[in-house]
py3Dmol code that shows the C-alpha trace and the ligand (Angstrom):
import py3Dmol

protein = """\
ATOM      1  CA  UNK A   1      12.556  -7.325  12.524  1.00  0.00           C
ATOM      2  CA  UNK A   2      12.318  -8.951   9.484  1.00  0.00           C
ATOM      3  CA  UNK A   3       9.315  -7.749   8.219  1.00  0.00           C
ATOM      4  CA  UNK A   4       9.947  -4.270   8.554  1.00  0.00           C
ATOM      5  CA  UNK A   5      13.164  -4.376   6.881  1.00  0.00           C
ATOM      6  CA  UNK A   6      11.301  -5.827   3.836  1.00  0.00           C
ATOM      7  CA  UNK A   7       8.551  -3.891   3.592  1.00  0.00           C
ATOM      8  CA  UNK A   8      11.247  -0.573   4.273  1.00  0.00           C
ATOM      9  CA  UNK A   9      12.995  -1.635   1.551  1.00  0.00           C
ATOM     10  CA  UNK A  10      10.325  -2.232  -1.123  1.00  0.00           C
ATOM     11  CA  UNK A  11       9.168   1.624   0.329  1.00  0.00           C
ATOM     12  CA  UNK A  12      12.576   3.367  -0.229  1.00  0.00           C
ATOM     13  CA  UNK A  13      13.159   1.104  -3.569  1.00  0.00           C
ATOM     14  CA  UNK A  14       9.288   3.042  -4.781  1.00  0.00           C
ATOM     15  CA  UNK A  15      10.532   6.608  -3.516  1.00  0.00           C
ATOM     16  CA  UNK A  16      13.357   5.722  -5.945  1.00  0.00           C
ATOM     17  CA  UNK A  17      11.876   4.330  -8.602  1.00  0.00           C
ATOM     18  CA  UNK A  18       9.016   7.098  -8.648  1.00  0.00           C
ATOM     19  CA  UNK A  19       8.453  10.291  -8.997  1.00  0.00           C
ATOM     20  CA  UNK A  20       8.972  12.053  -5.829  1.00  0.00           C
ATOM     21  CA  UNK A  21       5.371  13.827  -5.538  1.00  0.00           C
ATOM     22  CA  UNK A  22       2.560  13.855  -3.146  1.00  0.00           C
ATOM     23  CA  UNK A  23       1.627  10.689  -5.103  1.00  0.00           C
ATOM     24  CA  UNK A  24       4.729   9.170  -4.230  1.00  0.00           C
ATOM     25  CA  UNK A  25       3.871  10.216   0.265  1.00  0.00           C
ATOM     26  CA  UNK A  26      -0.072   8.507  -0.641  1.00  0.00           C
ATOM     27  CA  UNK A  27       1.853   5.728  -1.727  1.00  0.00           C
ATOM     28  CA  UNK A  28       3.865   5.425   1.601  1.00  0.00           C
ATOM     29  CA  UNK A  29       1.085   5.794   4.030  1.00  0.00           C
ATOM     30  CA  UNK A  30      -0.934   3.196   1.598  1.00  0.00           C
ATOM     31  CA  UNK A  31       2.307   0.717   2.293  1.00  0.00           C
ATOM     32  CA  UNK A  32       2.157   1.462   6.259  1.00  0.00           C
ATOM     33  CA  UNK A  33      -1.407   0.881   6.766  1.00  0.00           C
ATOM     34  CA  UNK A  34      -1.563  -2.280   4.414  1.00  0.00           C
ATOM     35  CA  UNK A  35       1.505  -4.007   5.516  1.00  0.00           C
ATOM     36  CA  UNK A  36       1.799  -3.602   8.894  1.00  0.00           C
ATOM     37  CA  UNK A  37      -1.263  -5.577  11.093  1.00  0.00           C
ATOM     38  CA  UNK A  38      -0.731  -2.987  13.922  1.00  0.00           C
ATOM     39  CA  UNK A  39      -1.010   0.114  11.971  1.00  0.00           C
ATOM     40  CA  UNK A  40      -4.780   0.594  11.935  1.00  0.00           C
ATOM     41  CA  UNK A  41      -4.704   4.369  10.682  1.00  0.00           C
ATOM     42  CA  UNK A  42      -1.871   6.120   9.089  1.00  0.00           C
ATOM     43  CA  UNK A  43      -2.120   9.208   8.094  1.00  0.00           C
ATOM     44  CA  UNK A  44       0.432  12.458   7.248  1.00  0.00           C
ATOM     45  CA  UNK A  45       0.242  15.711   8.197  1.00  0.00           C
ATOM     46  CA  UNK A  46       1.957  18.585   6.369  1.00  0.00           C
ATOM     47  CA  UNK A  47       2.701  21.803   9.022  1.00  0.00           C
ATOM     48  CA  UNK A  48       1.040  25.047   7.563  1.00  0.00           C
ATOM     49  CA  UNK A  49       2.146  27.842   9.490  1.00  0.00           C
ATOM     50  CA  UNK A  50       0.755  27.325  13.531  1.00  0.00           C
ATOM     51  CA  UNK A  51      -1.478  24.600  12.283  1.00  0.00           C
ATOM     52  CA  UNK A  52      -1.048  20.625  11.459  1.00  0.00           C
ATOM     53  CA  UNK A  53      -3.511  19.843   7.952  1.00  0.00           C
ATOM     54  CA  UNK A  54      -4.334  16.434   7.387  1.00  0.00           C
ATOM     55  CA  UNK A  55      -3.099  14.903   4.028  1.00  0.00           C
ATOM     56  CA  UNK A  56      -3.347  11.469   2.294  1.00  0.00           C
ATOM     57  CA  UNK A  57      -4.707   8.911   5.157  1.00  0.00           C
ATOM     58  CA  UNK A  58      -6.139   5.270   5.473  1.00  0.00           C
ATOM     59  CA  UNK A  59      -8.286   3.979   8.122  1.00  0.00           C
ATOM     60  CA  UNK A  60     -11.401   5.718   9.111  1.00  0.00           C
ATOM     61  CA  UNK A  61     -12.250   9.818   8.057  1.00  0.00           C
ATOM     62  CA  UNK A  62     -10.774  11.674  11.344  1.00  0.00           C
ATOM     63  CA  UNK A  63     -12.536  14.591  12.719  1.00  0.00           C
ATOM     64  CA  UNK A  64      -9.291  16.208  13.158  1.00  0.00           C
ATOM     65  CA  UNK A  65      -8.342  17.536   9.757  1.00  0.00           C
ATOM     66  CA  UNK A  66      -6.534  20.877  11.051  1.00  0.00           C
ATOM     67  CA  UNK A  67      -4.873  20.558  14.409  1.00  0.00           C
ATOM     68  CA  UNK A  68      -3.275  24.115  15.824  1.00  0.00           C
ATOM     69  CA  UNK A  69       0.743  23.083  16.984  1.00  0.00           C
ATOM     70  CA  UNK A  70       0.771  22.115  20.627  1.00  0.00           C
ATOM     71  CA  UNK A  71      -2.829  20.648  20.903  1.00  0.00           C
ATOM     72  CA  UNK A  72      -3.356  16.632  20.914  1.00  0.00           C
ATOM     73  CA  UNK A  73      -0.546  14.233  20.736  1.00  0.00           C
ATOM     74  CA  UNK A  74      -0.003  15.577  17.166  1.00  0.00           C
ATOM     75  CA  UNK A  75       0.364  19.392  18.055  1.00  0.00           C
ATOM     76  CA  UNK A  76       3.184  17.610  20.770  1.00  0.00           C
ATOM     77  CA  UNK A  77       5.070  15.968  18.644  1.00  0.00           C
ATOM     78  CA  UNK A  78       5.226  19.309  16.157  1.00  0.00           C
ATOM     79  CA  UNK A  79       6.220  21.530  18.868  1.00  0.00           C
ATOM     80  CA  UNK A  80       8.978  18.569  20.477  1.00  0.00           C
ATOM     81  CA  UNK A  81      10.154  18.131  17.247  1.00  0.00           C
ATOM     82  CA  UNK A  82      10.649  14.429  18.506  1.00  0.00           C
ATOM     83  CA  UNK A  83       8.823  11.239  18.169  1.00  0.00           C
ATOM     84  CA  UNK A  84       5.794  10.830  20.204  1.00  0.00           C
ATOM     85  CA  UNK A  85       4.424   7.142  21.471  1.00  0.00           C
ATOM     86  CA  UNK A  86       1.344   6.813  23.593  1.00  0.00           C
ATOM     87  CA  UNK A  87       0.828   3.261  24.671  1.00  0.00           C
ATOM     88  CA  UNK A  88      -2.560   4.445  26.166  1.00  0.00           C
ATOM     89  CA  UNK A  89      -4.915   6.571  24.435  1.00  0.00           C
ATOM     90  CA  UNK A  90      -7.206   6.885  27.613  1.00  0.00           C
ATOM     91  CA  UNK A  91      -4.767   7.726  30.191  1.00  0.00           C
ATOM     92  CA  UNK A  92      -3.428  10.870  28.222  1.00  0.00           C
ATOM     93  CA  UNK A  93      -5.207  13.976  28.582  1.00  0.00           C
ATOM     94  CA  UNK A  94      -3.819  15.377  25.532  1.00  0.00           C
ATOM     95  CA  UNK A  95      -5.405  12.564  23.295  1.00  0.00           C
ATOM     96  CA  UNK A  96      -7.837  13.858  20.404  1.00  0.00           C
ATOM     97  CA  UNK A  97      -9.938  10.868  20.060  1.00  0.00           C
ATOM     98  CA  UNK A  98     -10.397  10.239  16.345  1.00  0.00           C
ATOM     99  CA  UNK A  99     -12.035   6.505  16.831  1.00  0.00           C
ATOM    100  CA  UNK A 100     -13.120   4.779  19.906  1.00  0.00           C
ATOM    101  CA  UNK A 101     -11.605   1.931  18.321  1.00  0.00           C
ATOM    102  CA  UNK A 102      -7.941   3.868  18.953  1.00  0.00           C
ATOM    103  CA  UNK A 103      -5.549   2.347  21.963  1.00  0.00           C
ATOM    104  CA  UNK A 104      -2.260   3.547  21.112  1.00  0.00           C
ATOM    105  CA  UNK A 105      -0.669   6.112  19.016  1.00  0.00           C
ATOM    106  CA  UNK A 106       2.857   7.373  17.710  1.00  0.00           C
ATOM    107  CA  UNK A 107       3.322  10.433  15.953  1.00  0.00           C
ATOM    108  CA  UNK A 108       6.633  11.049  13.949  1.00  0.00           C
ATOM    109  CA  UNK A 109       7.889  14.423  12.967  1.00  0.00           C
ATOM    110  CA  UNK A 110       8.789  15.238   9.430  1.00  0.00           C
ATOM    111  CA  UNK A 111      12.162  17.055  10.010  1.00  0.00           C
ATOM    112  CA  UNK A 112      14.218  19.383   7.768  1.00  0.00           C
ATOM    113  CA  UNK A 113      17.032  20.429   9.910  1.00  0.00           C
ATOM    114  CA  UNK A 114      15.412  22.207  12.669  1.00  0.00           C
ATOM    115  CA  UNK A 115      12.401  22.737  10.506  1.00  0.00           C
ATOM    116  CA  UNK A 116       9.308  20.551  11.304  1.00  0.00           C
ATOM    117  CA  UNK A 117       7.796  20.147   8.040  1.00  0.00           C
ATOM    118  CA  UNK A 118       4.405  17.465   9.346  1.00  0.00           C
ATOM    119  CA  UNK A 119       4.015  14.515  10.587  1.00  0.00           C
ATOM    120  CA  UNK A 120       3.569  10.688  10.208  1.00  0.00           C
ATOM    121  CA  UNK A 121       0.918   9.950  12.910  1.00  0.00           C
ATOM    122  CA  UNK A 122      -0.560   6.038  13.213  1.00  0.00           C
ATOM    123  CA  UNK A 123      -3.134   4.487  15.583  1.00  0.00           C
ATOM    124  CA  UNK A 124      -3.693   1.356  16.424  1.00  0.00           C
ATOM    125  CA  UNK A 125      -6.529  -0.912  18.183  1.00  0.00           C
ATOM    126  CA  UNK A 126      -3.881  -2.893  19.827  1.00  0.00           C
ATOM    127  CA  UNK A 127      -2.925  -1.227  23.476  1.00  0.00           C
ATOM    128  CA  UNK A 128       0.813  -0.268  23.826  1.00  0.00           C
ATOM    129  CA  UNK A 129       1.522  -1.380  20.120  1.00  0.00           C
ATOM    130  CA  UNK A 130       4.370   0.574  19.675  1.00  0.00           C
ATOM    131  CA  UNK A 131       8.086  -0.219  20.453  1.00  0.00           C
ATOM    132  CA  UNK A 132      11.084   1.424  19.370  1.00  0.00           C
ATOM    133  CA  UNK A 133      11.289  -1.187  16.550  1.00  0.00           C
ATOM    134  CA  UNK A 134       8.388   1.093  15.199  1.00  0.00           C
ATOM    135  CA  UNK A 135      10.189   3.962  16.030  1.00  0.00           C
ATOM    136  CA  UNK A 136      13.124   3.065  14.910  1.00  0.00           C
ATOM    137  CA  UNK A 137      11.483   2.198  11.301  1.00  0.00           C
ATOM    138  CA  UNK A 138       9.339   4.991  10.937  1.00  0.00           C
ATOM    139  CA  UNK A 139      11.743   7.444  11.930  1.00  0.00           C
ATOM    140  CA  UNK A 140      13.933   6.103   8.724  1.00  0.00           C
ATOM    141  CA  UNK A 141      10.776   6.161   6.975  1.00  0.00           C
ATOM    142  CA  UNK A 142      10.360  10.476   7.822  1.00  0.00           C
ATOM    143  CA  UNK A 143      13.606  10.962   6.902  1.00  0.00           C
ATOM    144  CA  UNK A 144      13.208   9.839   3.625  1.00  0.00           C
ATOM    145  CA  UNK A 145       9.830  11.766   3.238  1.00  0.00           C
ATOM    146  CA  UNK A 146      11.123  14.674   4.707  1.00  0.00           C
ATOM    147  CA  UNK A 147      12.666  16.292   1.184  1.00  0.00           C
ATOM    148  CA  UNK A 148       9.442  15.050  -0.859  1.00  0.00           C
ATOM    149  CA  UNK A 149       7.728  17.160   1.683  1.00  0.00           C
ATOM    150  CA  UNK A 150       9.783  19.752   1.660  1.00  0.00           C
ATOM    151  CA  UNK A 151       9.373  20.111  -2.585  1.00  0.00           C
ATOM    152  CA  UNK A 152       5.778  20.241  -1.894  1.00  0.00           C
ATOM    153  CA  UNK A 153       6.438  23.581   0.024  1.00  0.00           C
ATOM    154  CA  UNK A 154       3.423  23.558   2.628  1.00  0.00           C
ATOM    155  CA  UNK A 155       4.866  25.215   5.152  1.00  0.00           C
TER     156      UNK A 155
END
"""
ligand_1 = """\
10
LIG
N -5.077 11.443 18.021
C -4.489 12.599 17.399
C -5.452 13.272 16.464
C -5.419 12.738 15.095
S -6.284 11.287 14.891
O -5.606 10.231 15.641
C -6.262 10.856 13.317
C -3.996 13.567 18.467
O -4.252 13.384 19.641
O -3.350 14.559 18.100
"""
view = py3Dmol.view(width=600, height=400)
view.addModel(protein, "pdb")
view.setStyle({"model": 0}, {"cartoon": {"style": "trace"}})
view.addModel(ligand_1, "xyz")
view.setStyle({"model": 1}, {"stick": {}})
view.zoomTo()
view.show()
């Protein structure tokens, strides 16, 4: 899809261009949330230890700011180490409601290696918004976080 390839190019062009910081992953989920009609809350997590810690975000304040690995659709997709889509918020009983607003979710991993180093996780008000176009992108879009991440040294 066109857009996407735009918009991921303008985002790996900044991580480029910039300096590769926790400024530079604010930036990123500033792009996502802004550019993309469907993406209604991005927000990263960095893994600390057994636990998921909320960092830069847009959309509404979530309740969830620590989540222990394993619990919600974000804990899943930490201990999976794989991509996570839910095209209905509702019908999963693993869901940590964070809006009422919230249909569908996907939750990418941050991977280094075999290391999962946090998380891009994004909600949206649209049900079953995501398709592996998404997944596709944002998985490209991790991989280039991943090393910013890992200079940050959360884990
Ligand atoms: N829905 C997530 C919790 C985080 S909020 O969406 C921001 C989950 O089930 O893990």
């Amino acid at each position: 899809m066109t857009e996407f390839l735009a918009l991921e190019q303008r985002i790996l062009e900044g991580l480029r261009e910039h300096a590769q910081d926790a400024a530079a992953i604010d930036q990123v989920v500033a792009d996502l949330y802004e550019q993309v009609s469907h993406y209604d809350w991005v927000g990263v997590y960095y893994r600390e230890g057994d636990t998921l810690t909320l960092g830069p975000f847009r959309g509404a304040p979530s309740p969830h700011t620590t989540i222990p690995i394993g619990e919600g659709i974000c804990g899943a997709a930490a201990r999976e180490k794989s991509t996570v889509i839910v095209a209905d918020v509702n019908a999963d009983p693993r869901y940590l409601a964070c809006s009422i607003e919230t249909k569908s979710e996907i939750v990418v991993p941050l991977m280094d290696g075999d290391t999962c180093l946090g998380e891009i996780d994004i909600d949206s008000h649209r049900p079953d918004a995501f398709s592996a176009v998404d997944q596709e992108f944002l998985e490209r879009i991790a991989r280039a976080l991943a090393p910013i991440v890992k200079q940050l040294n959360k884990t």
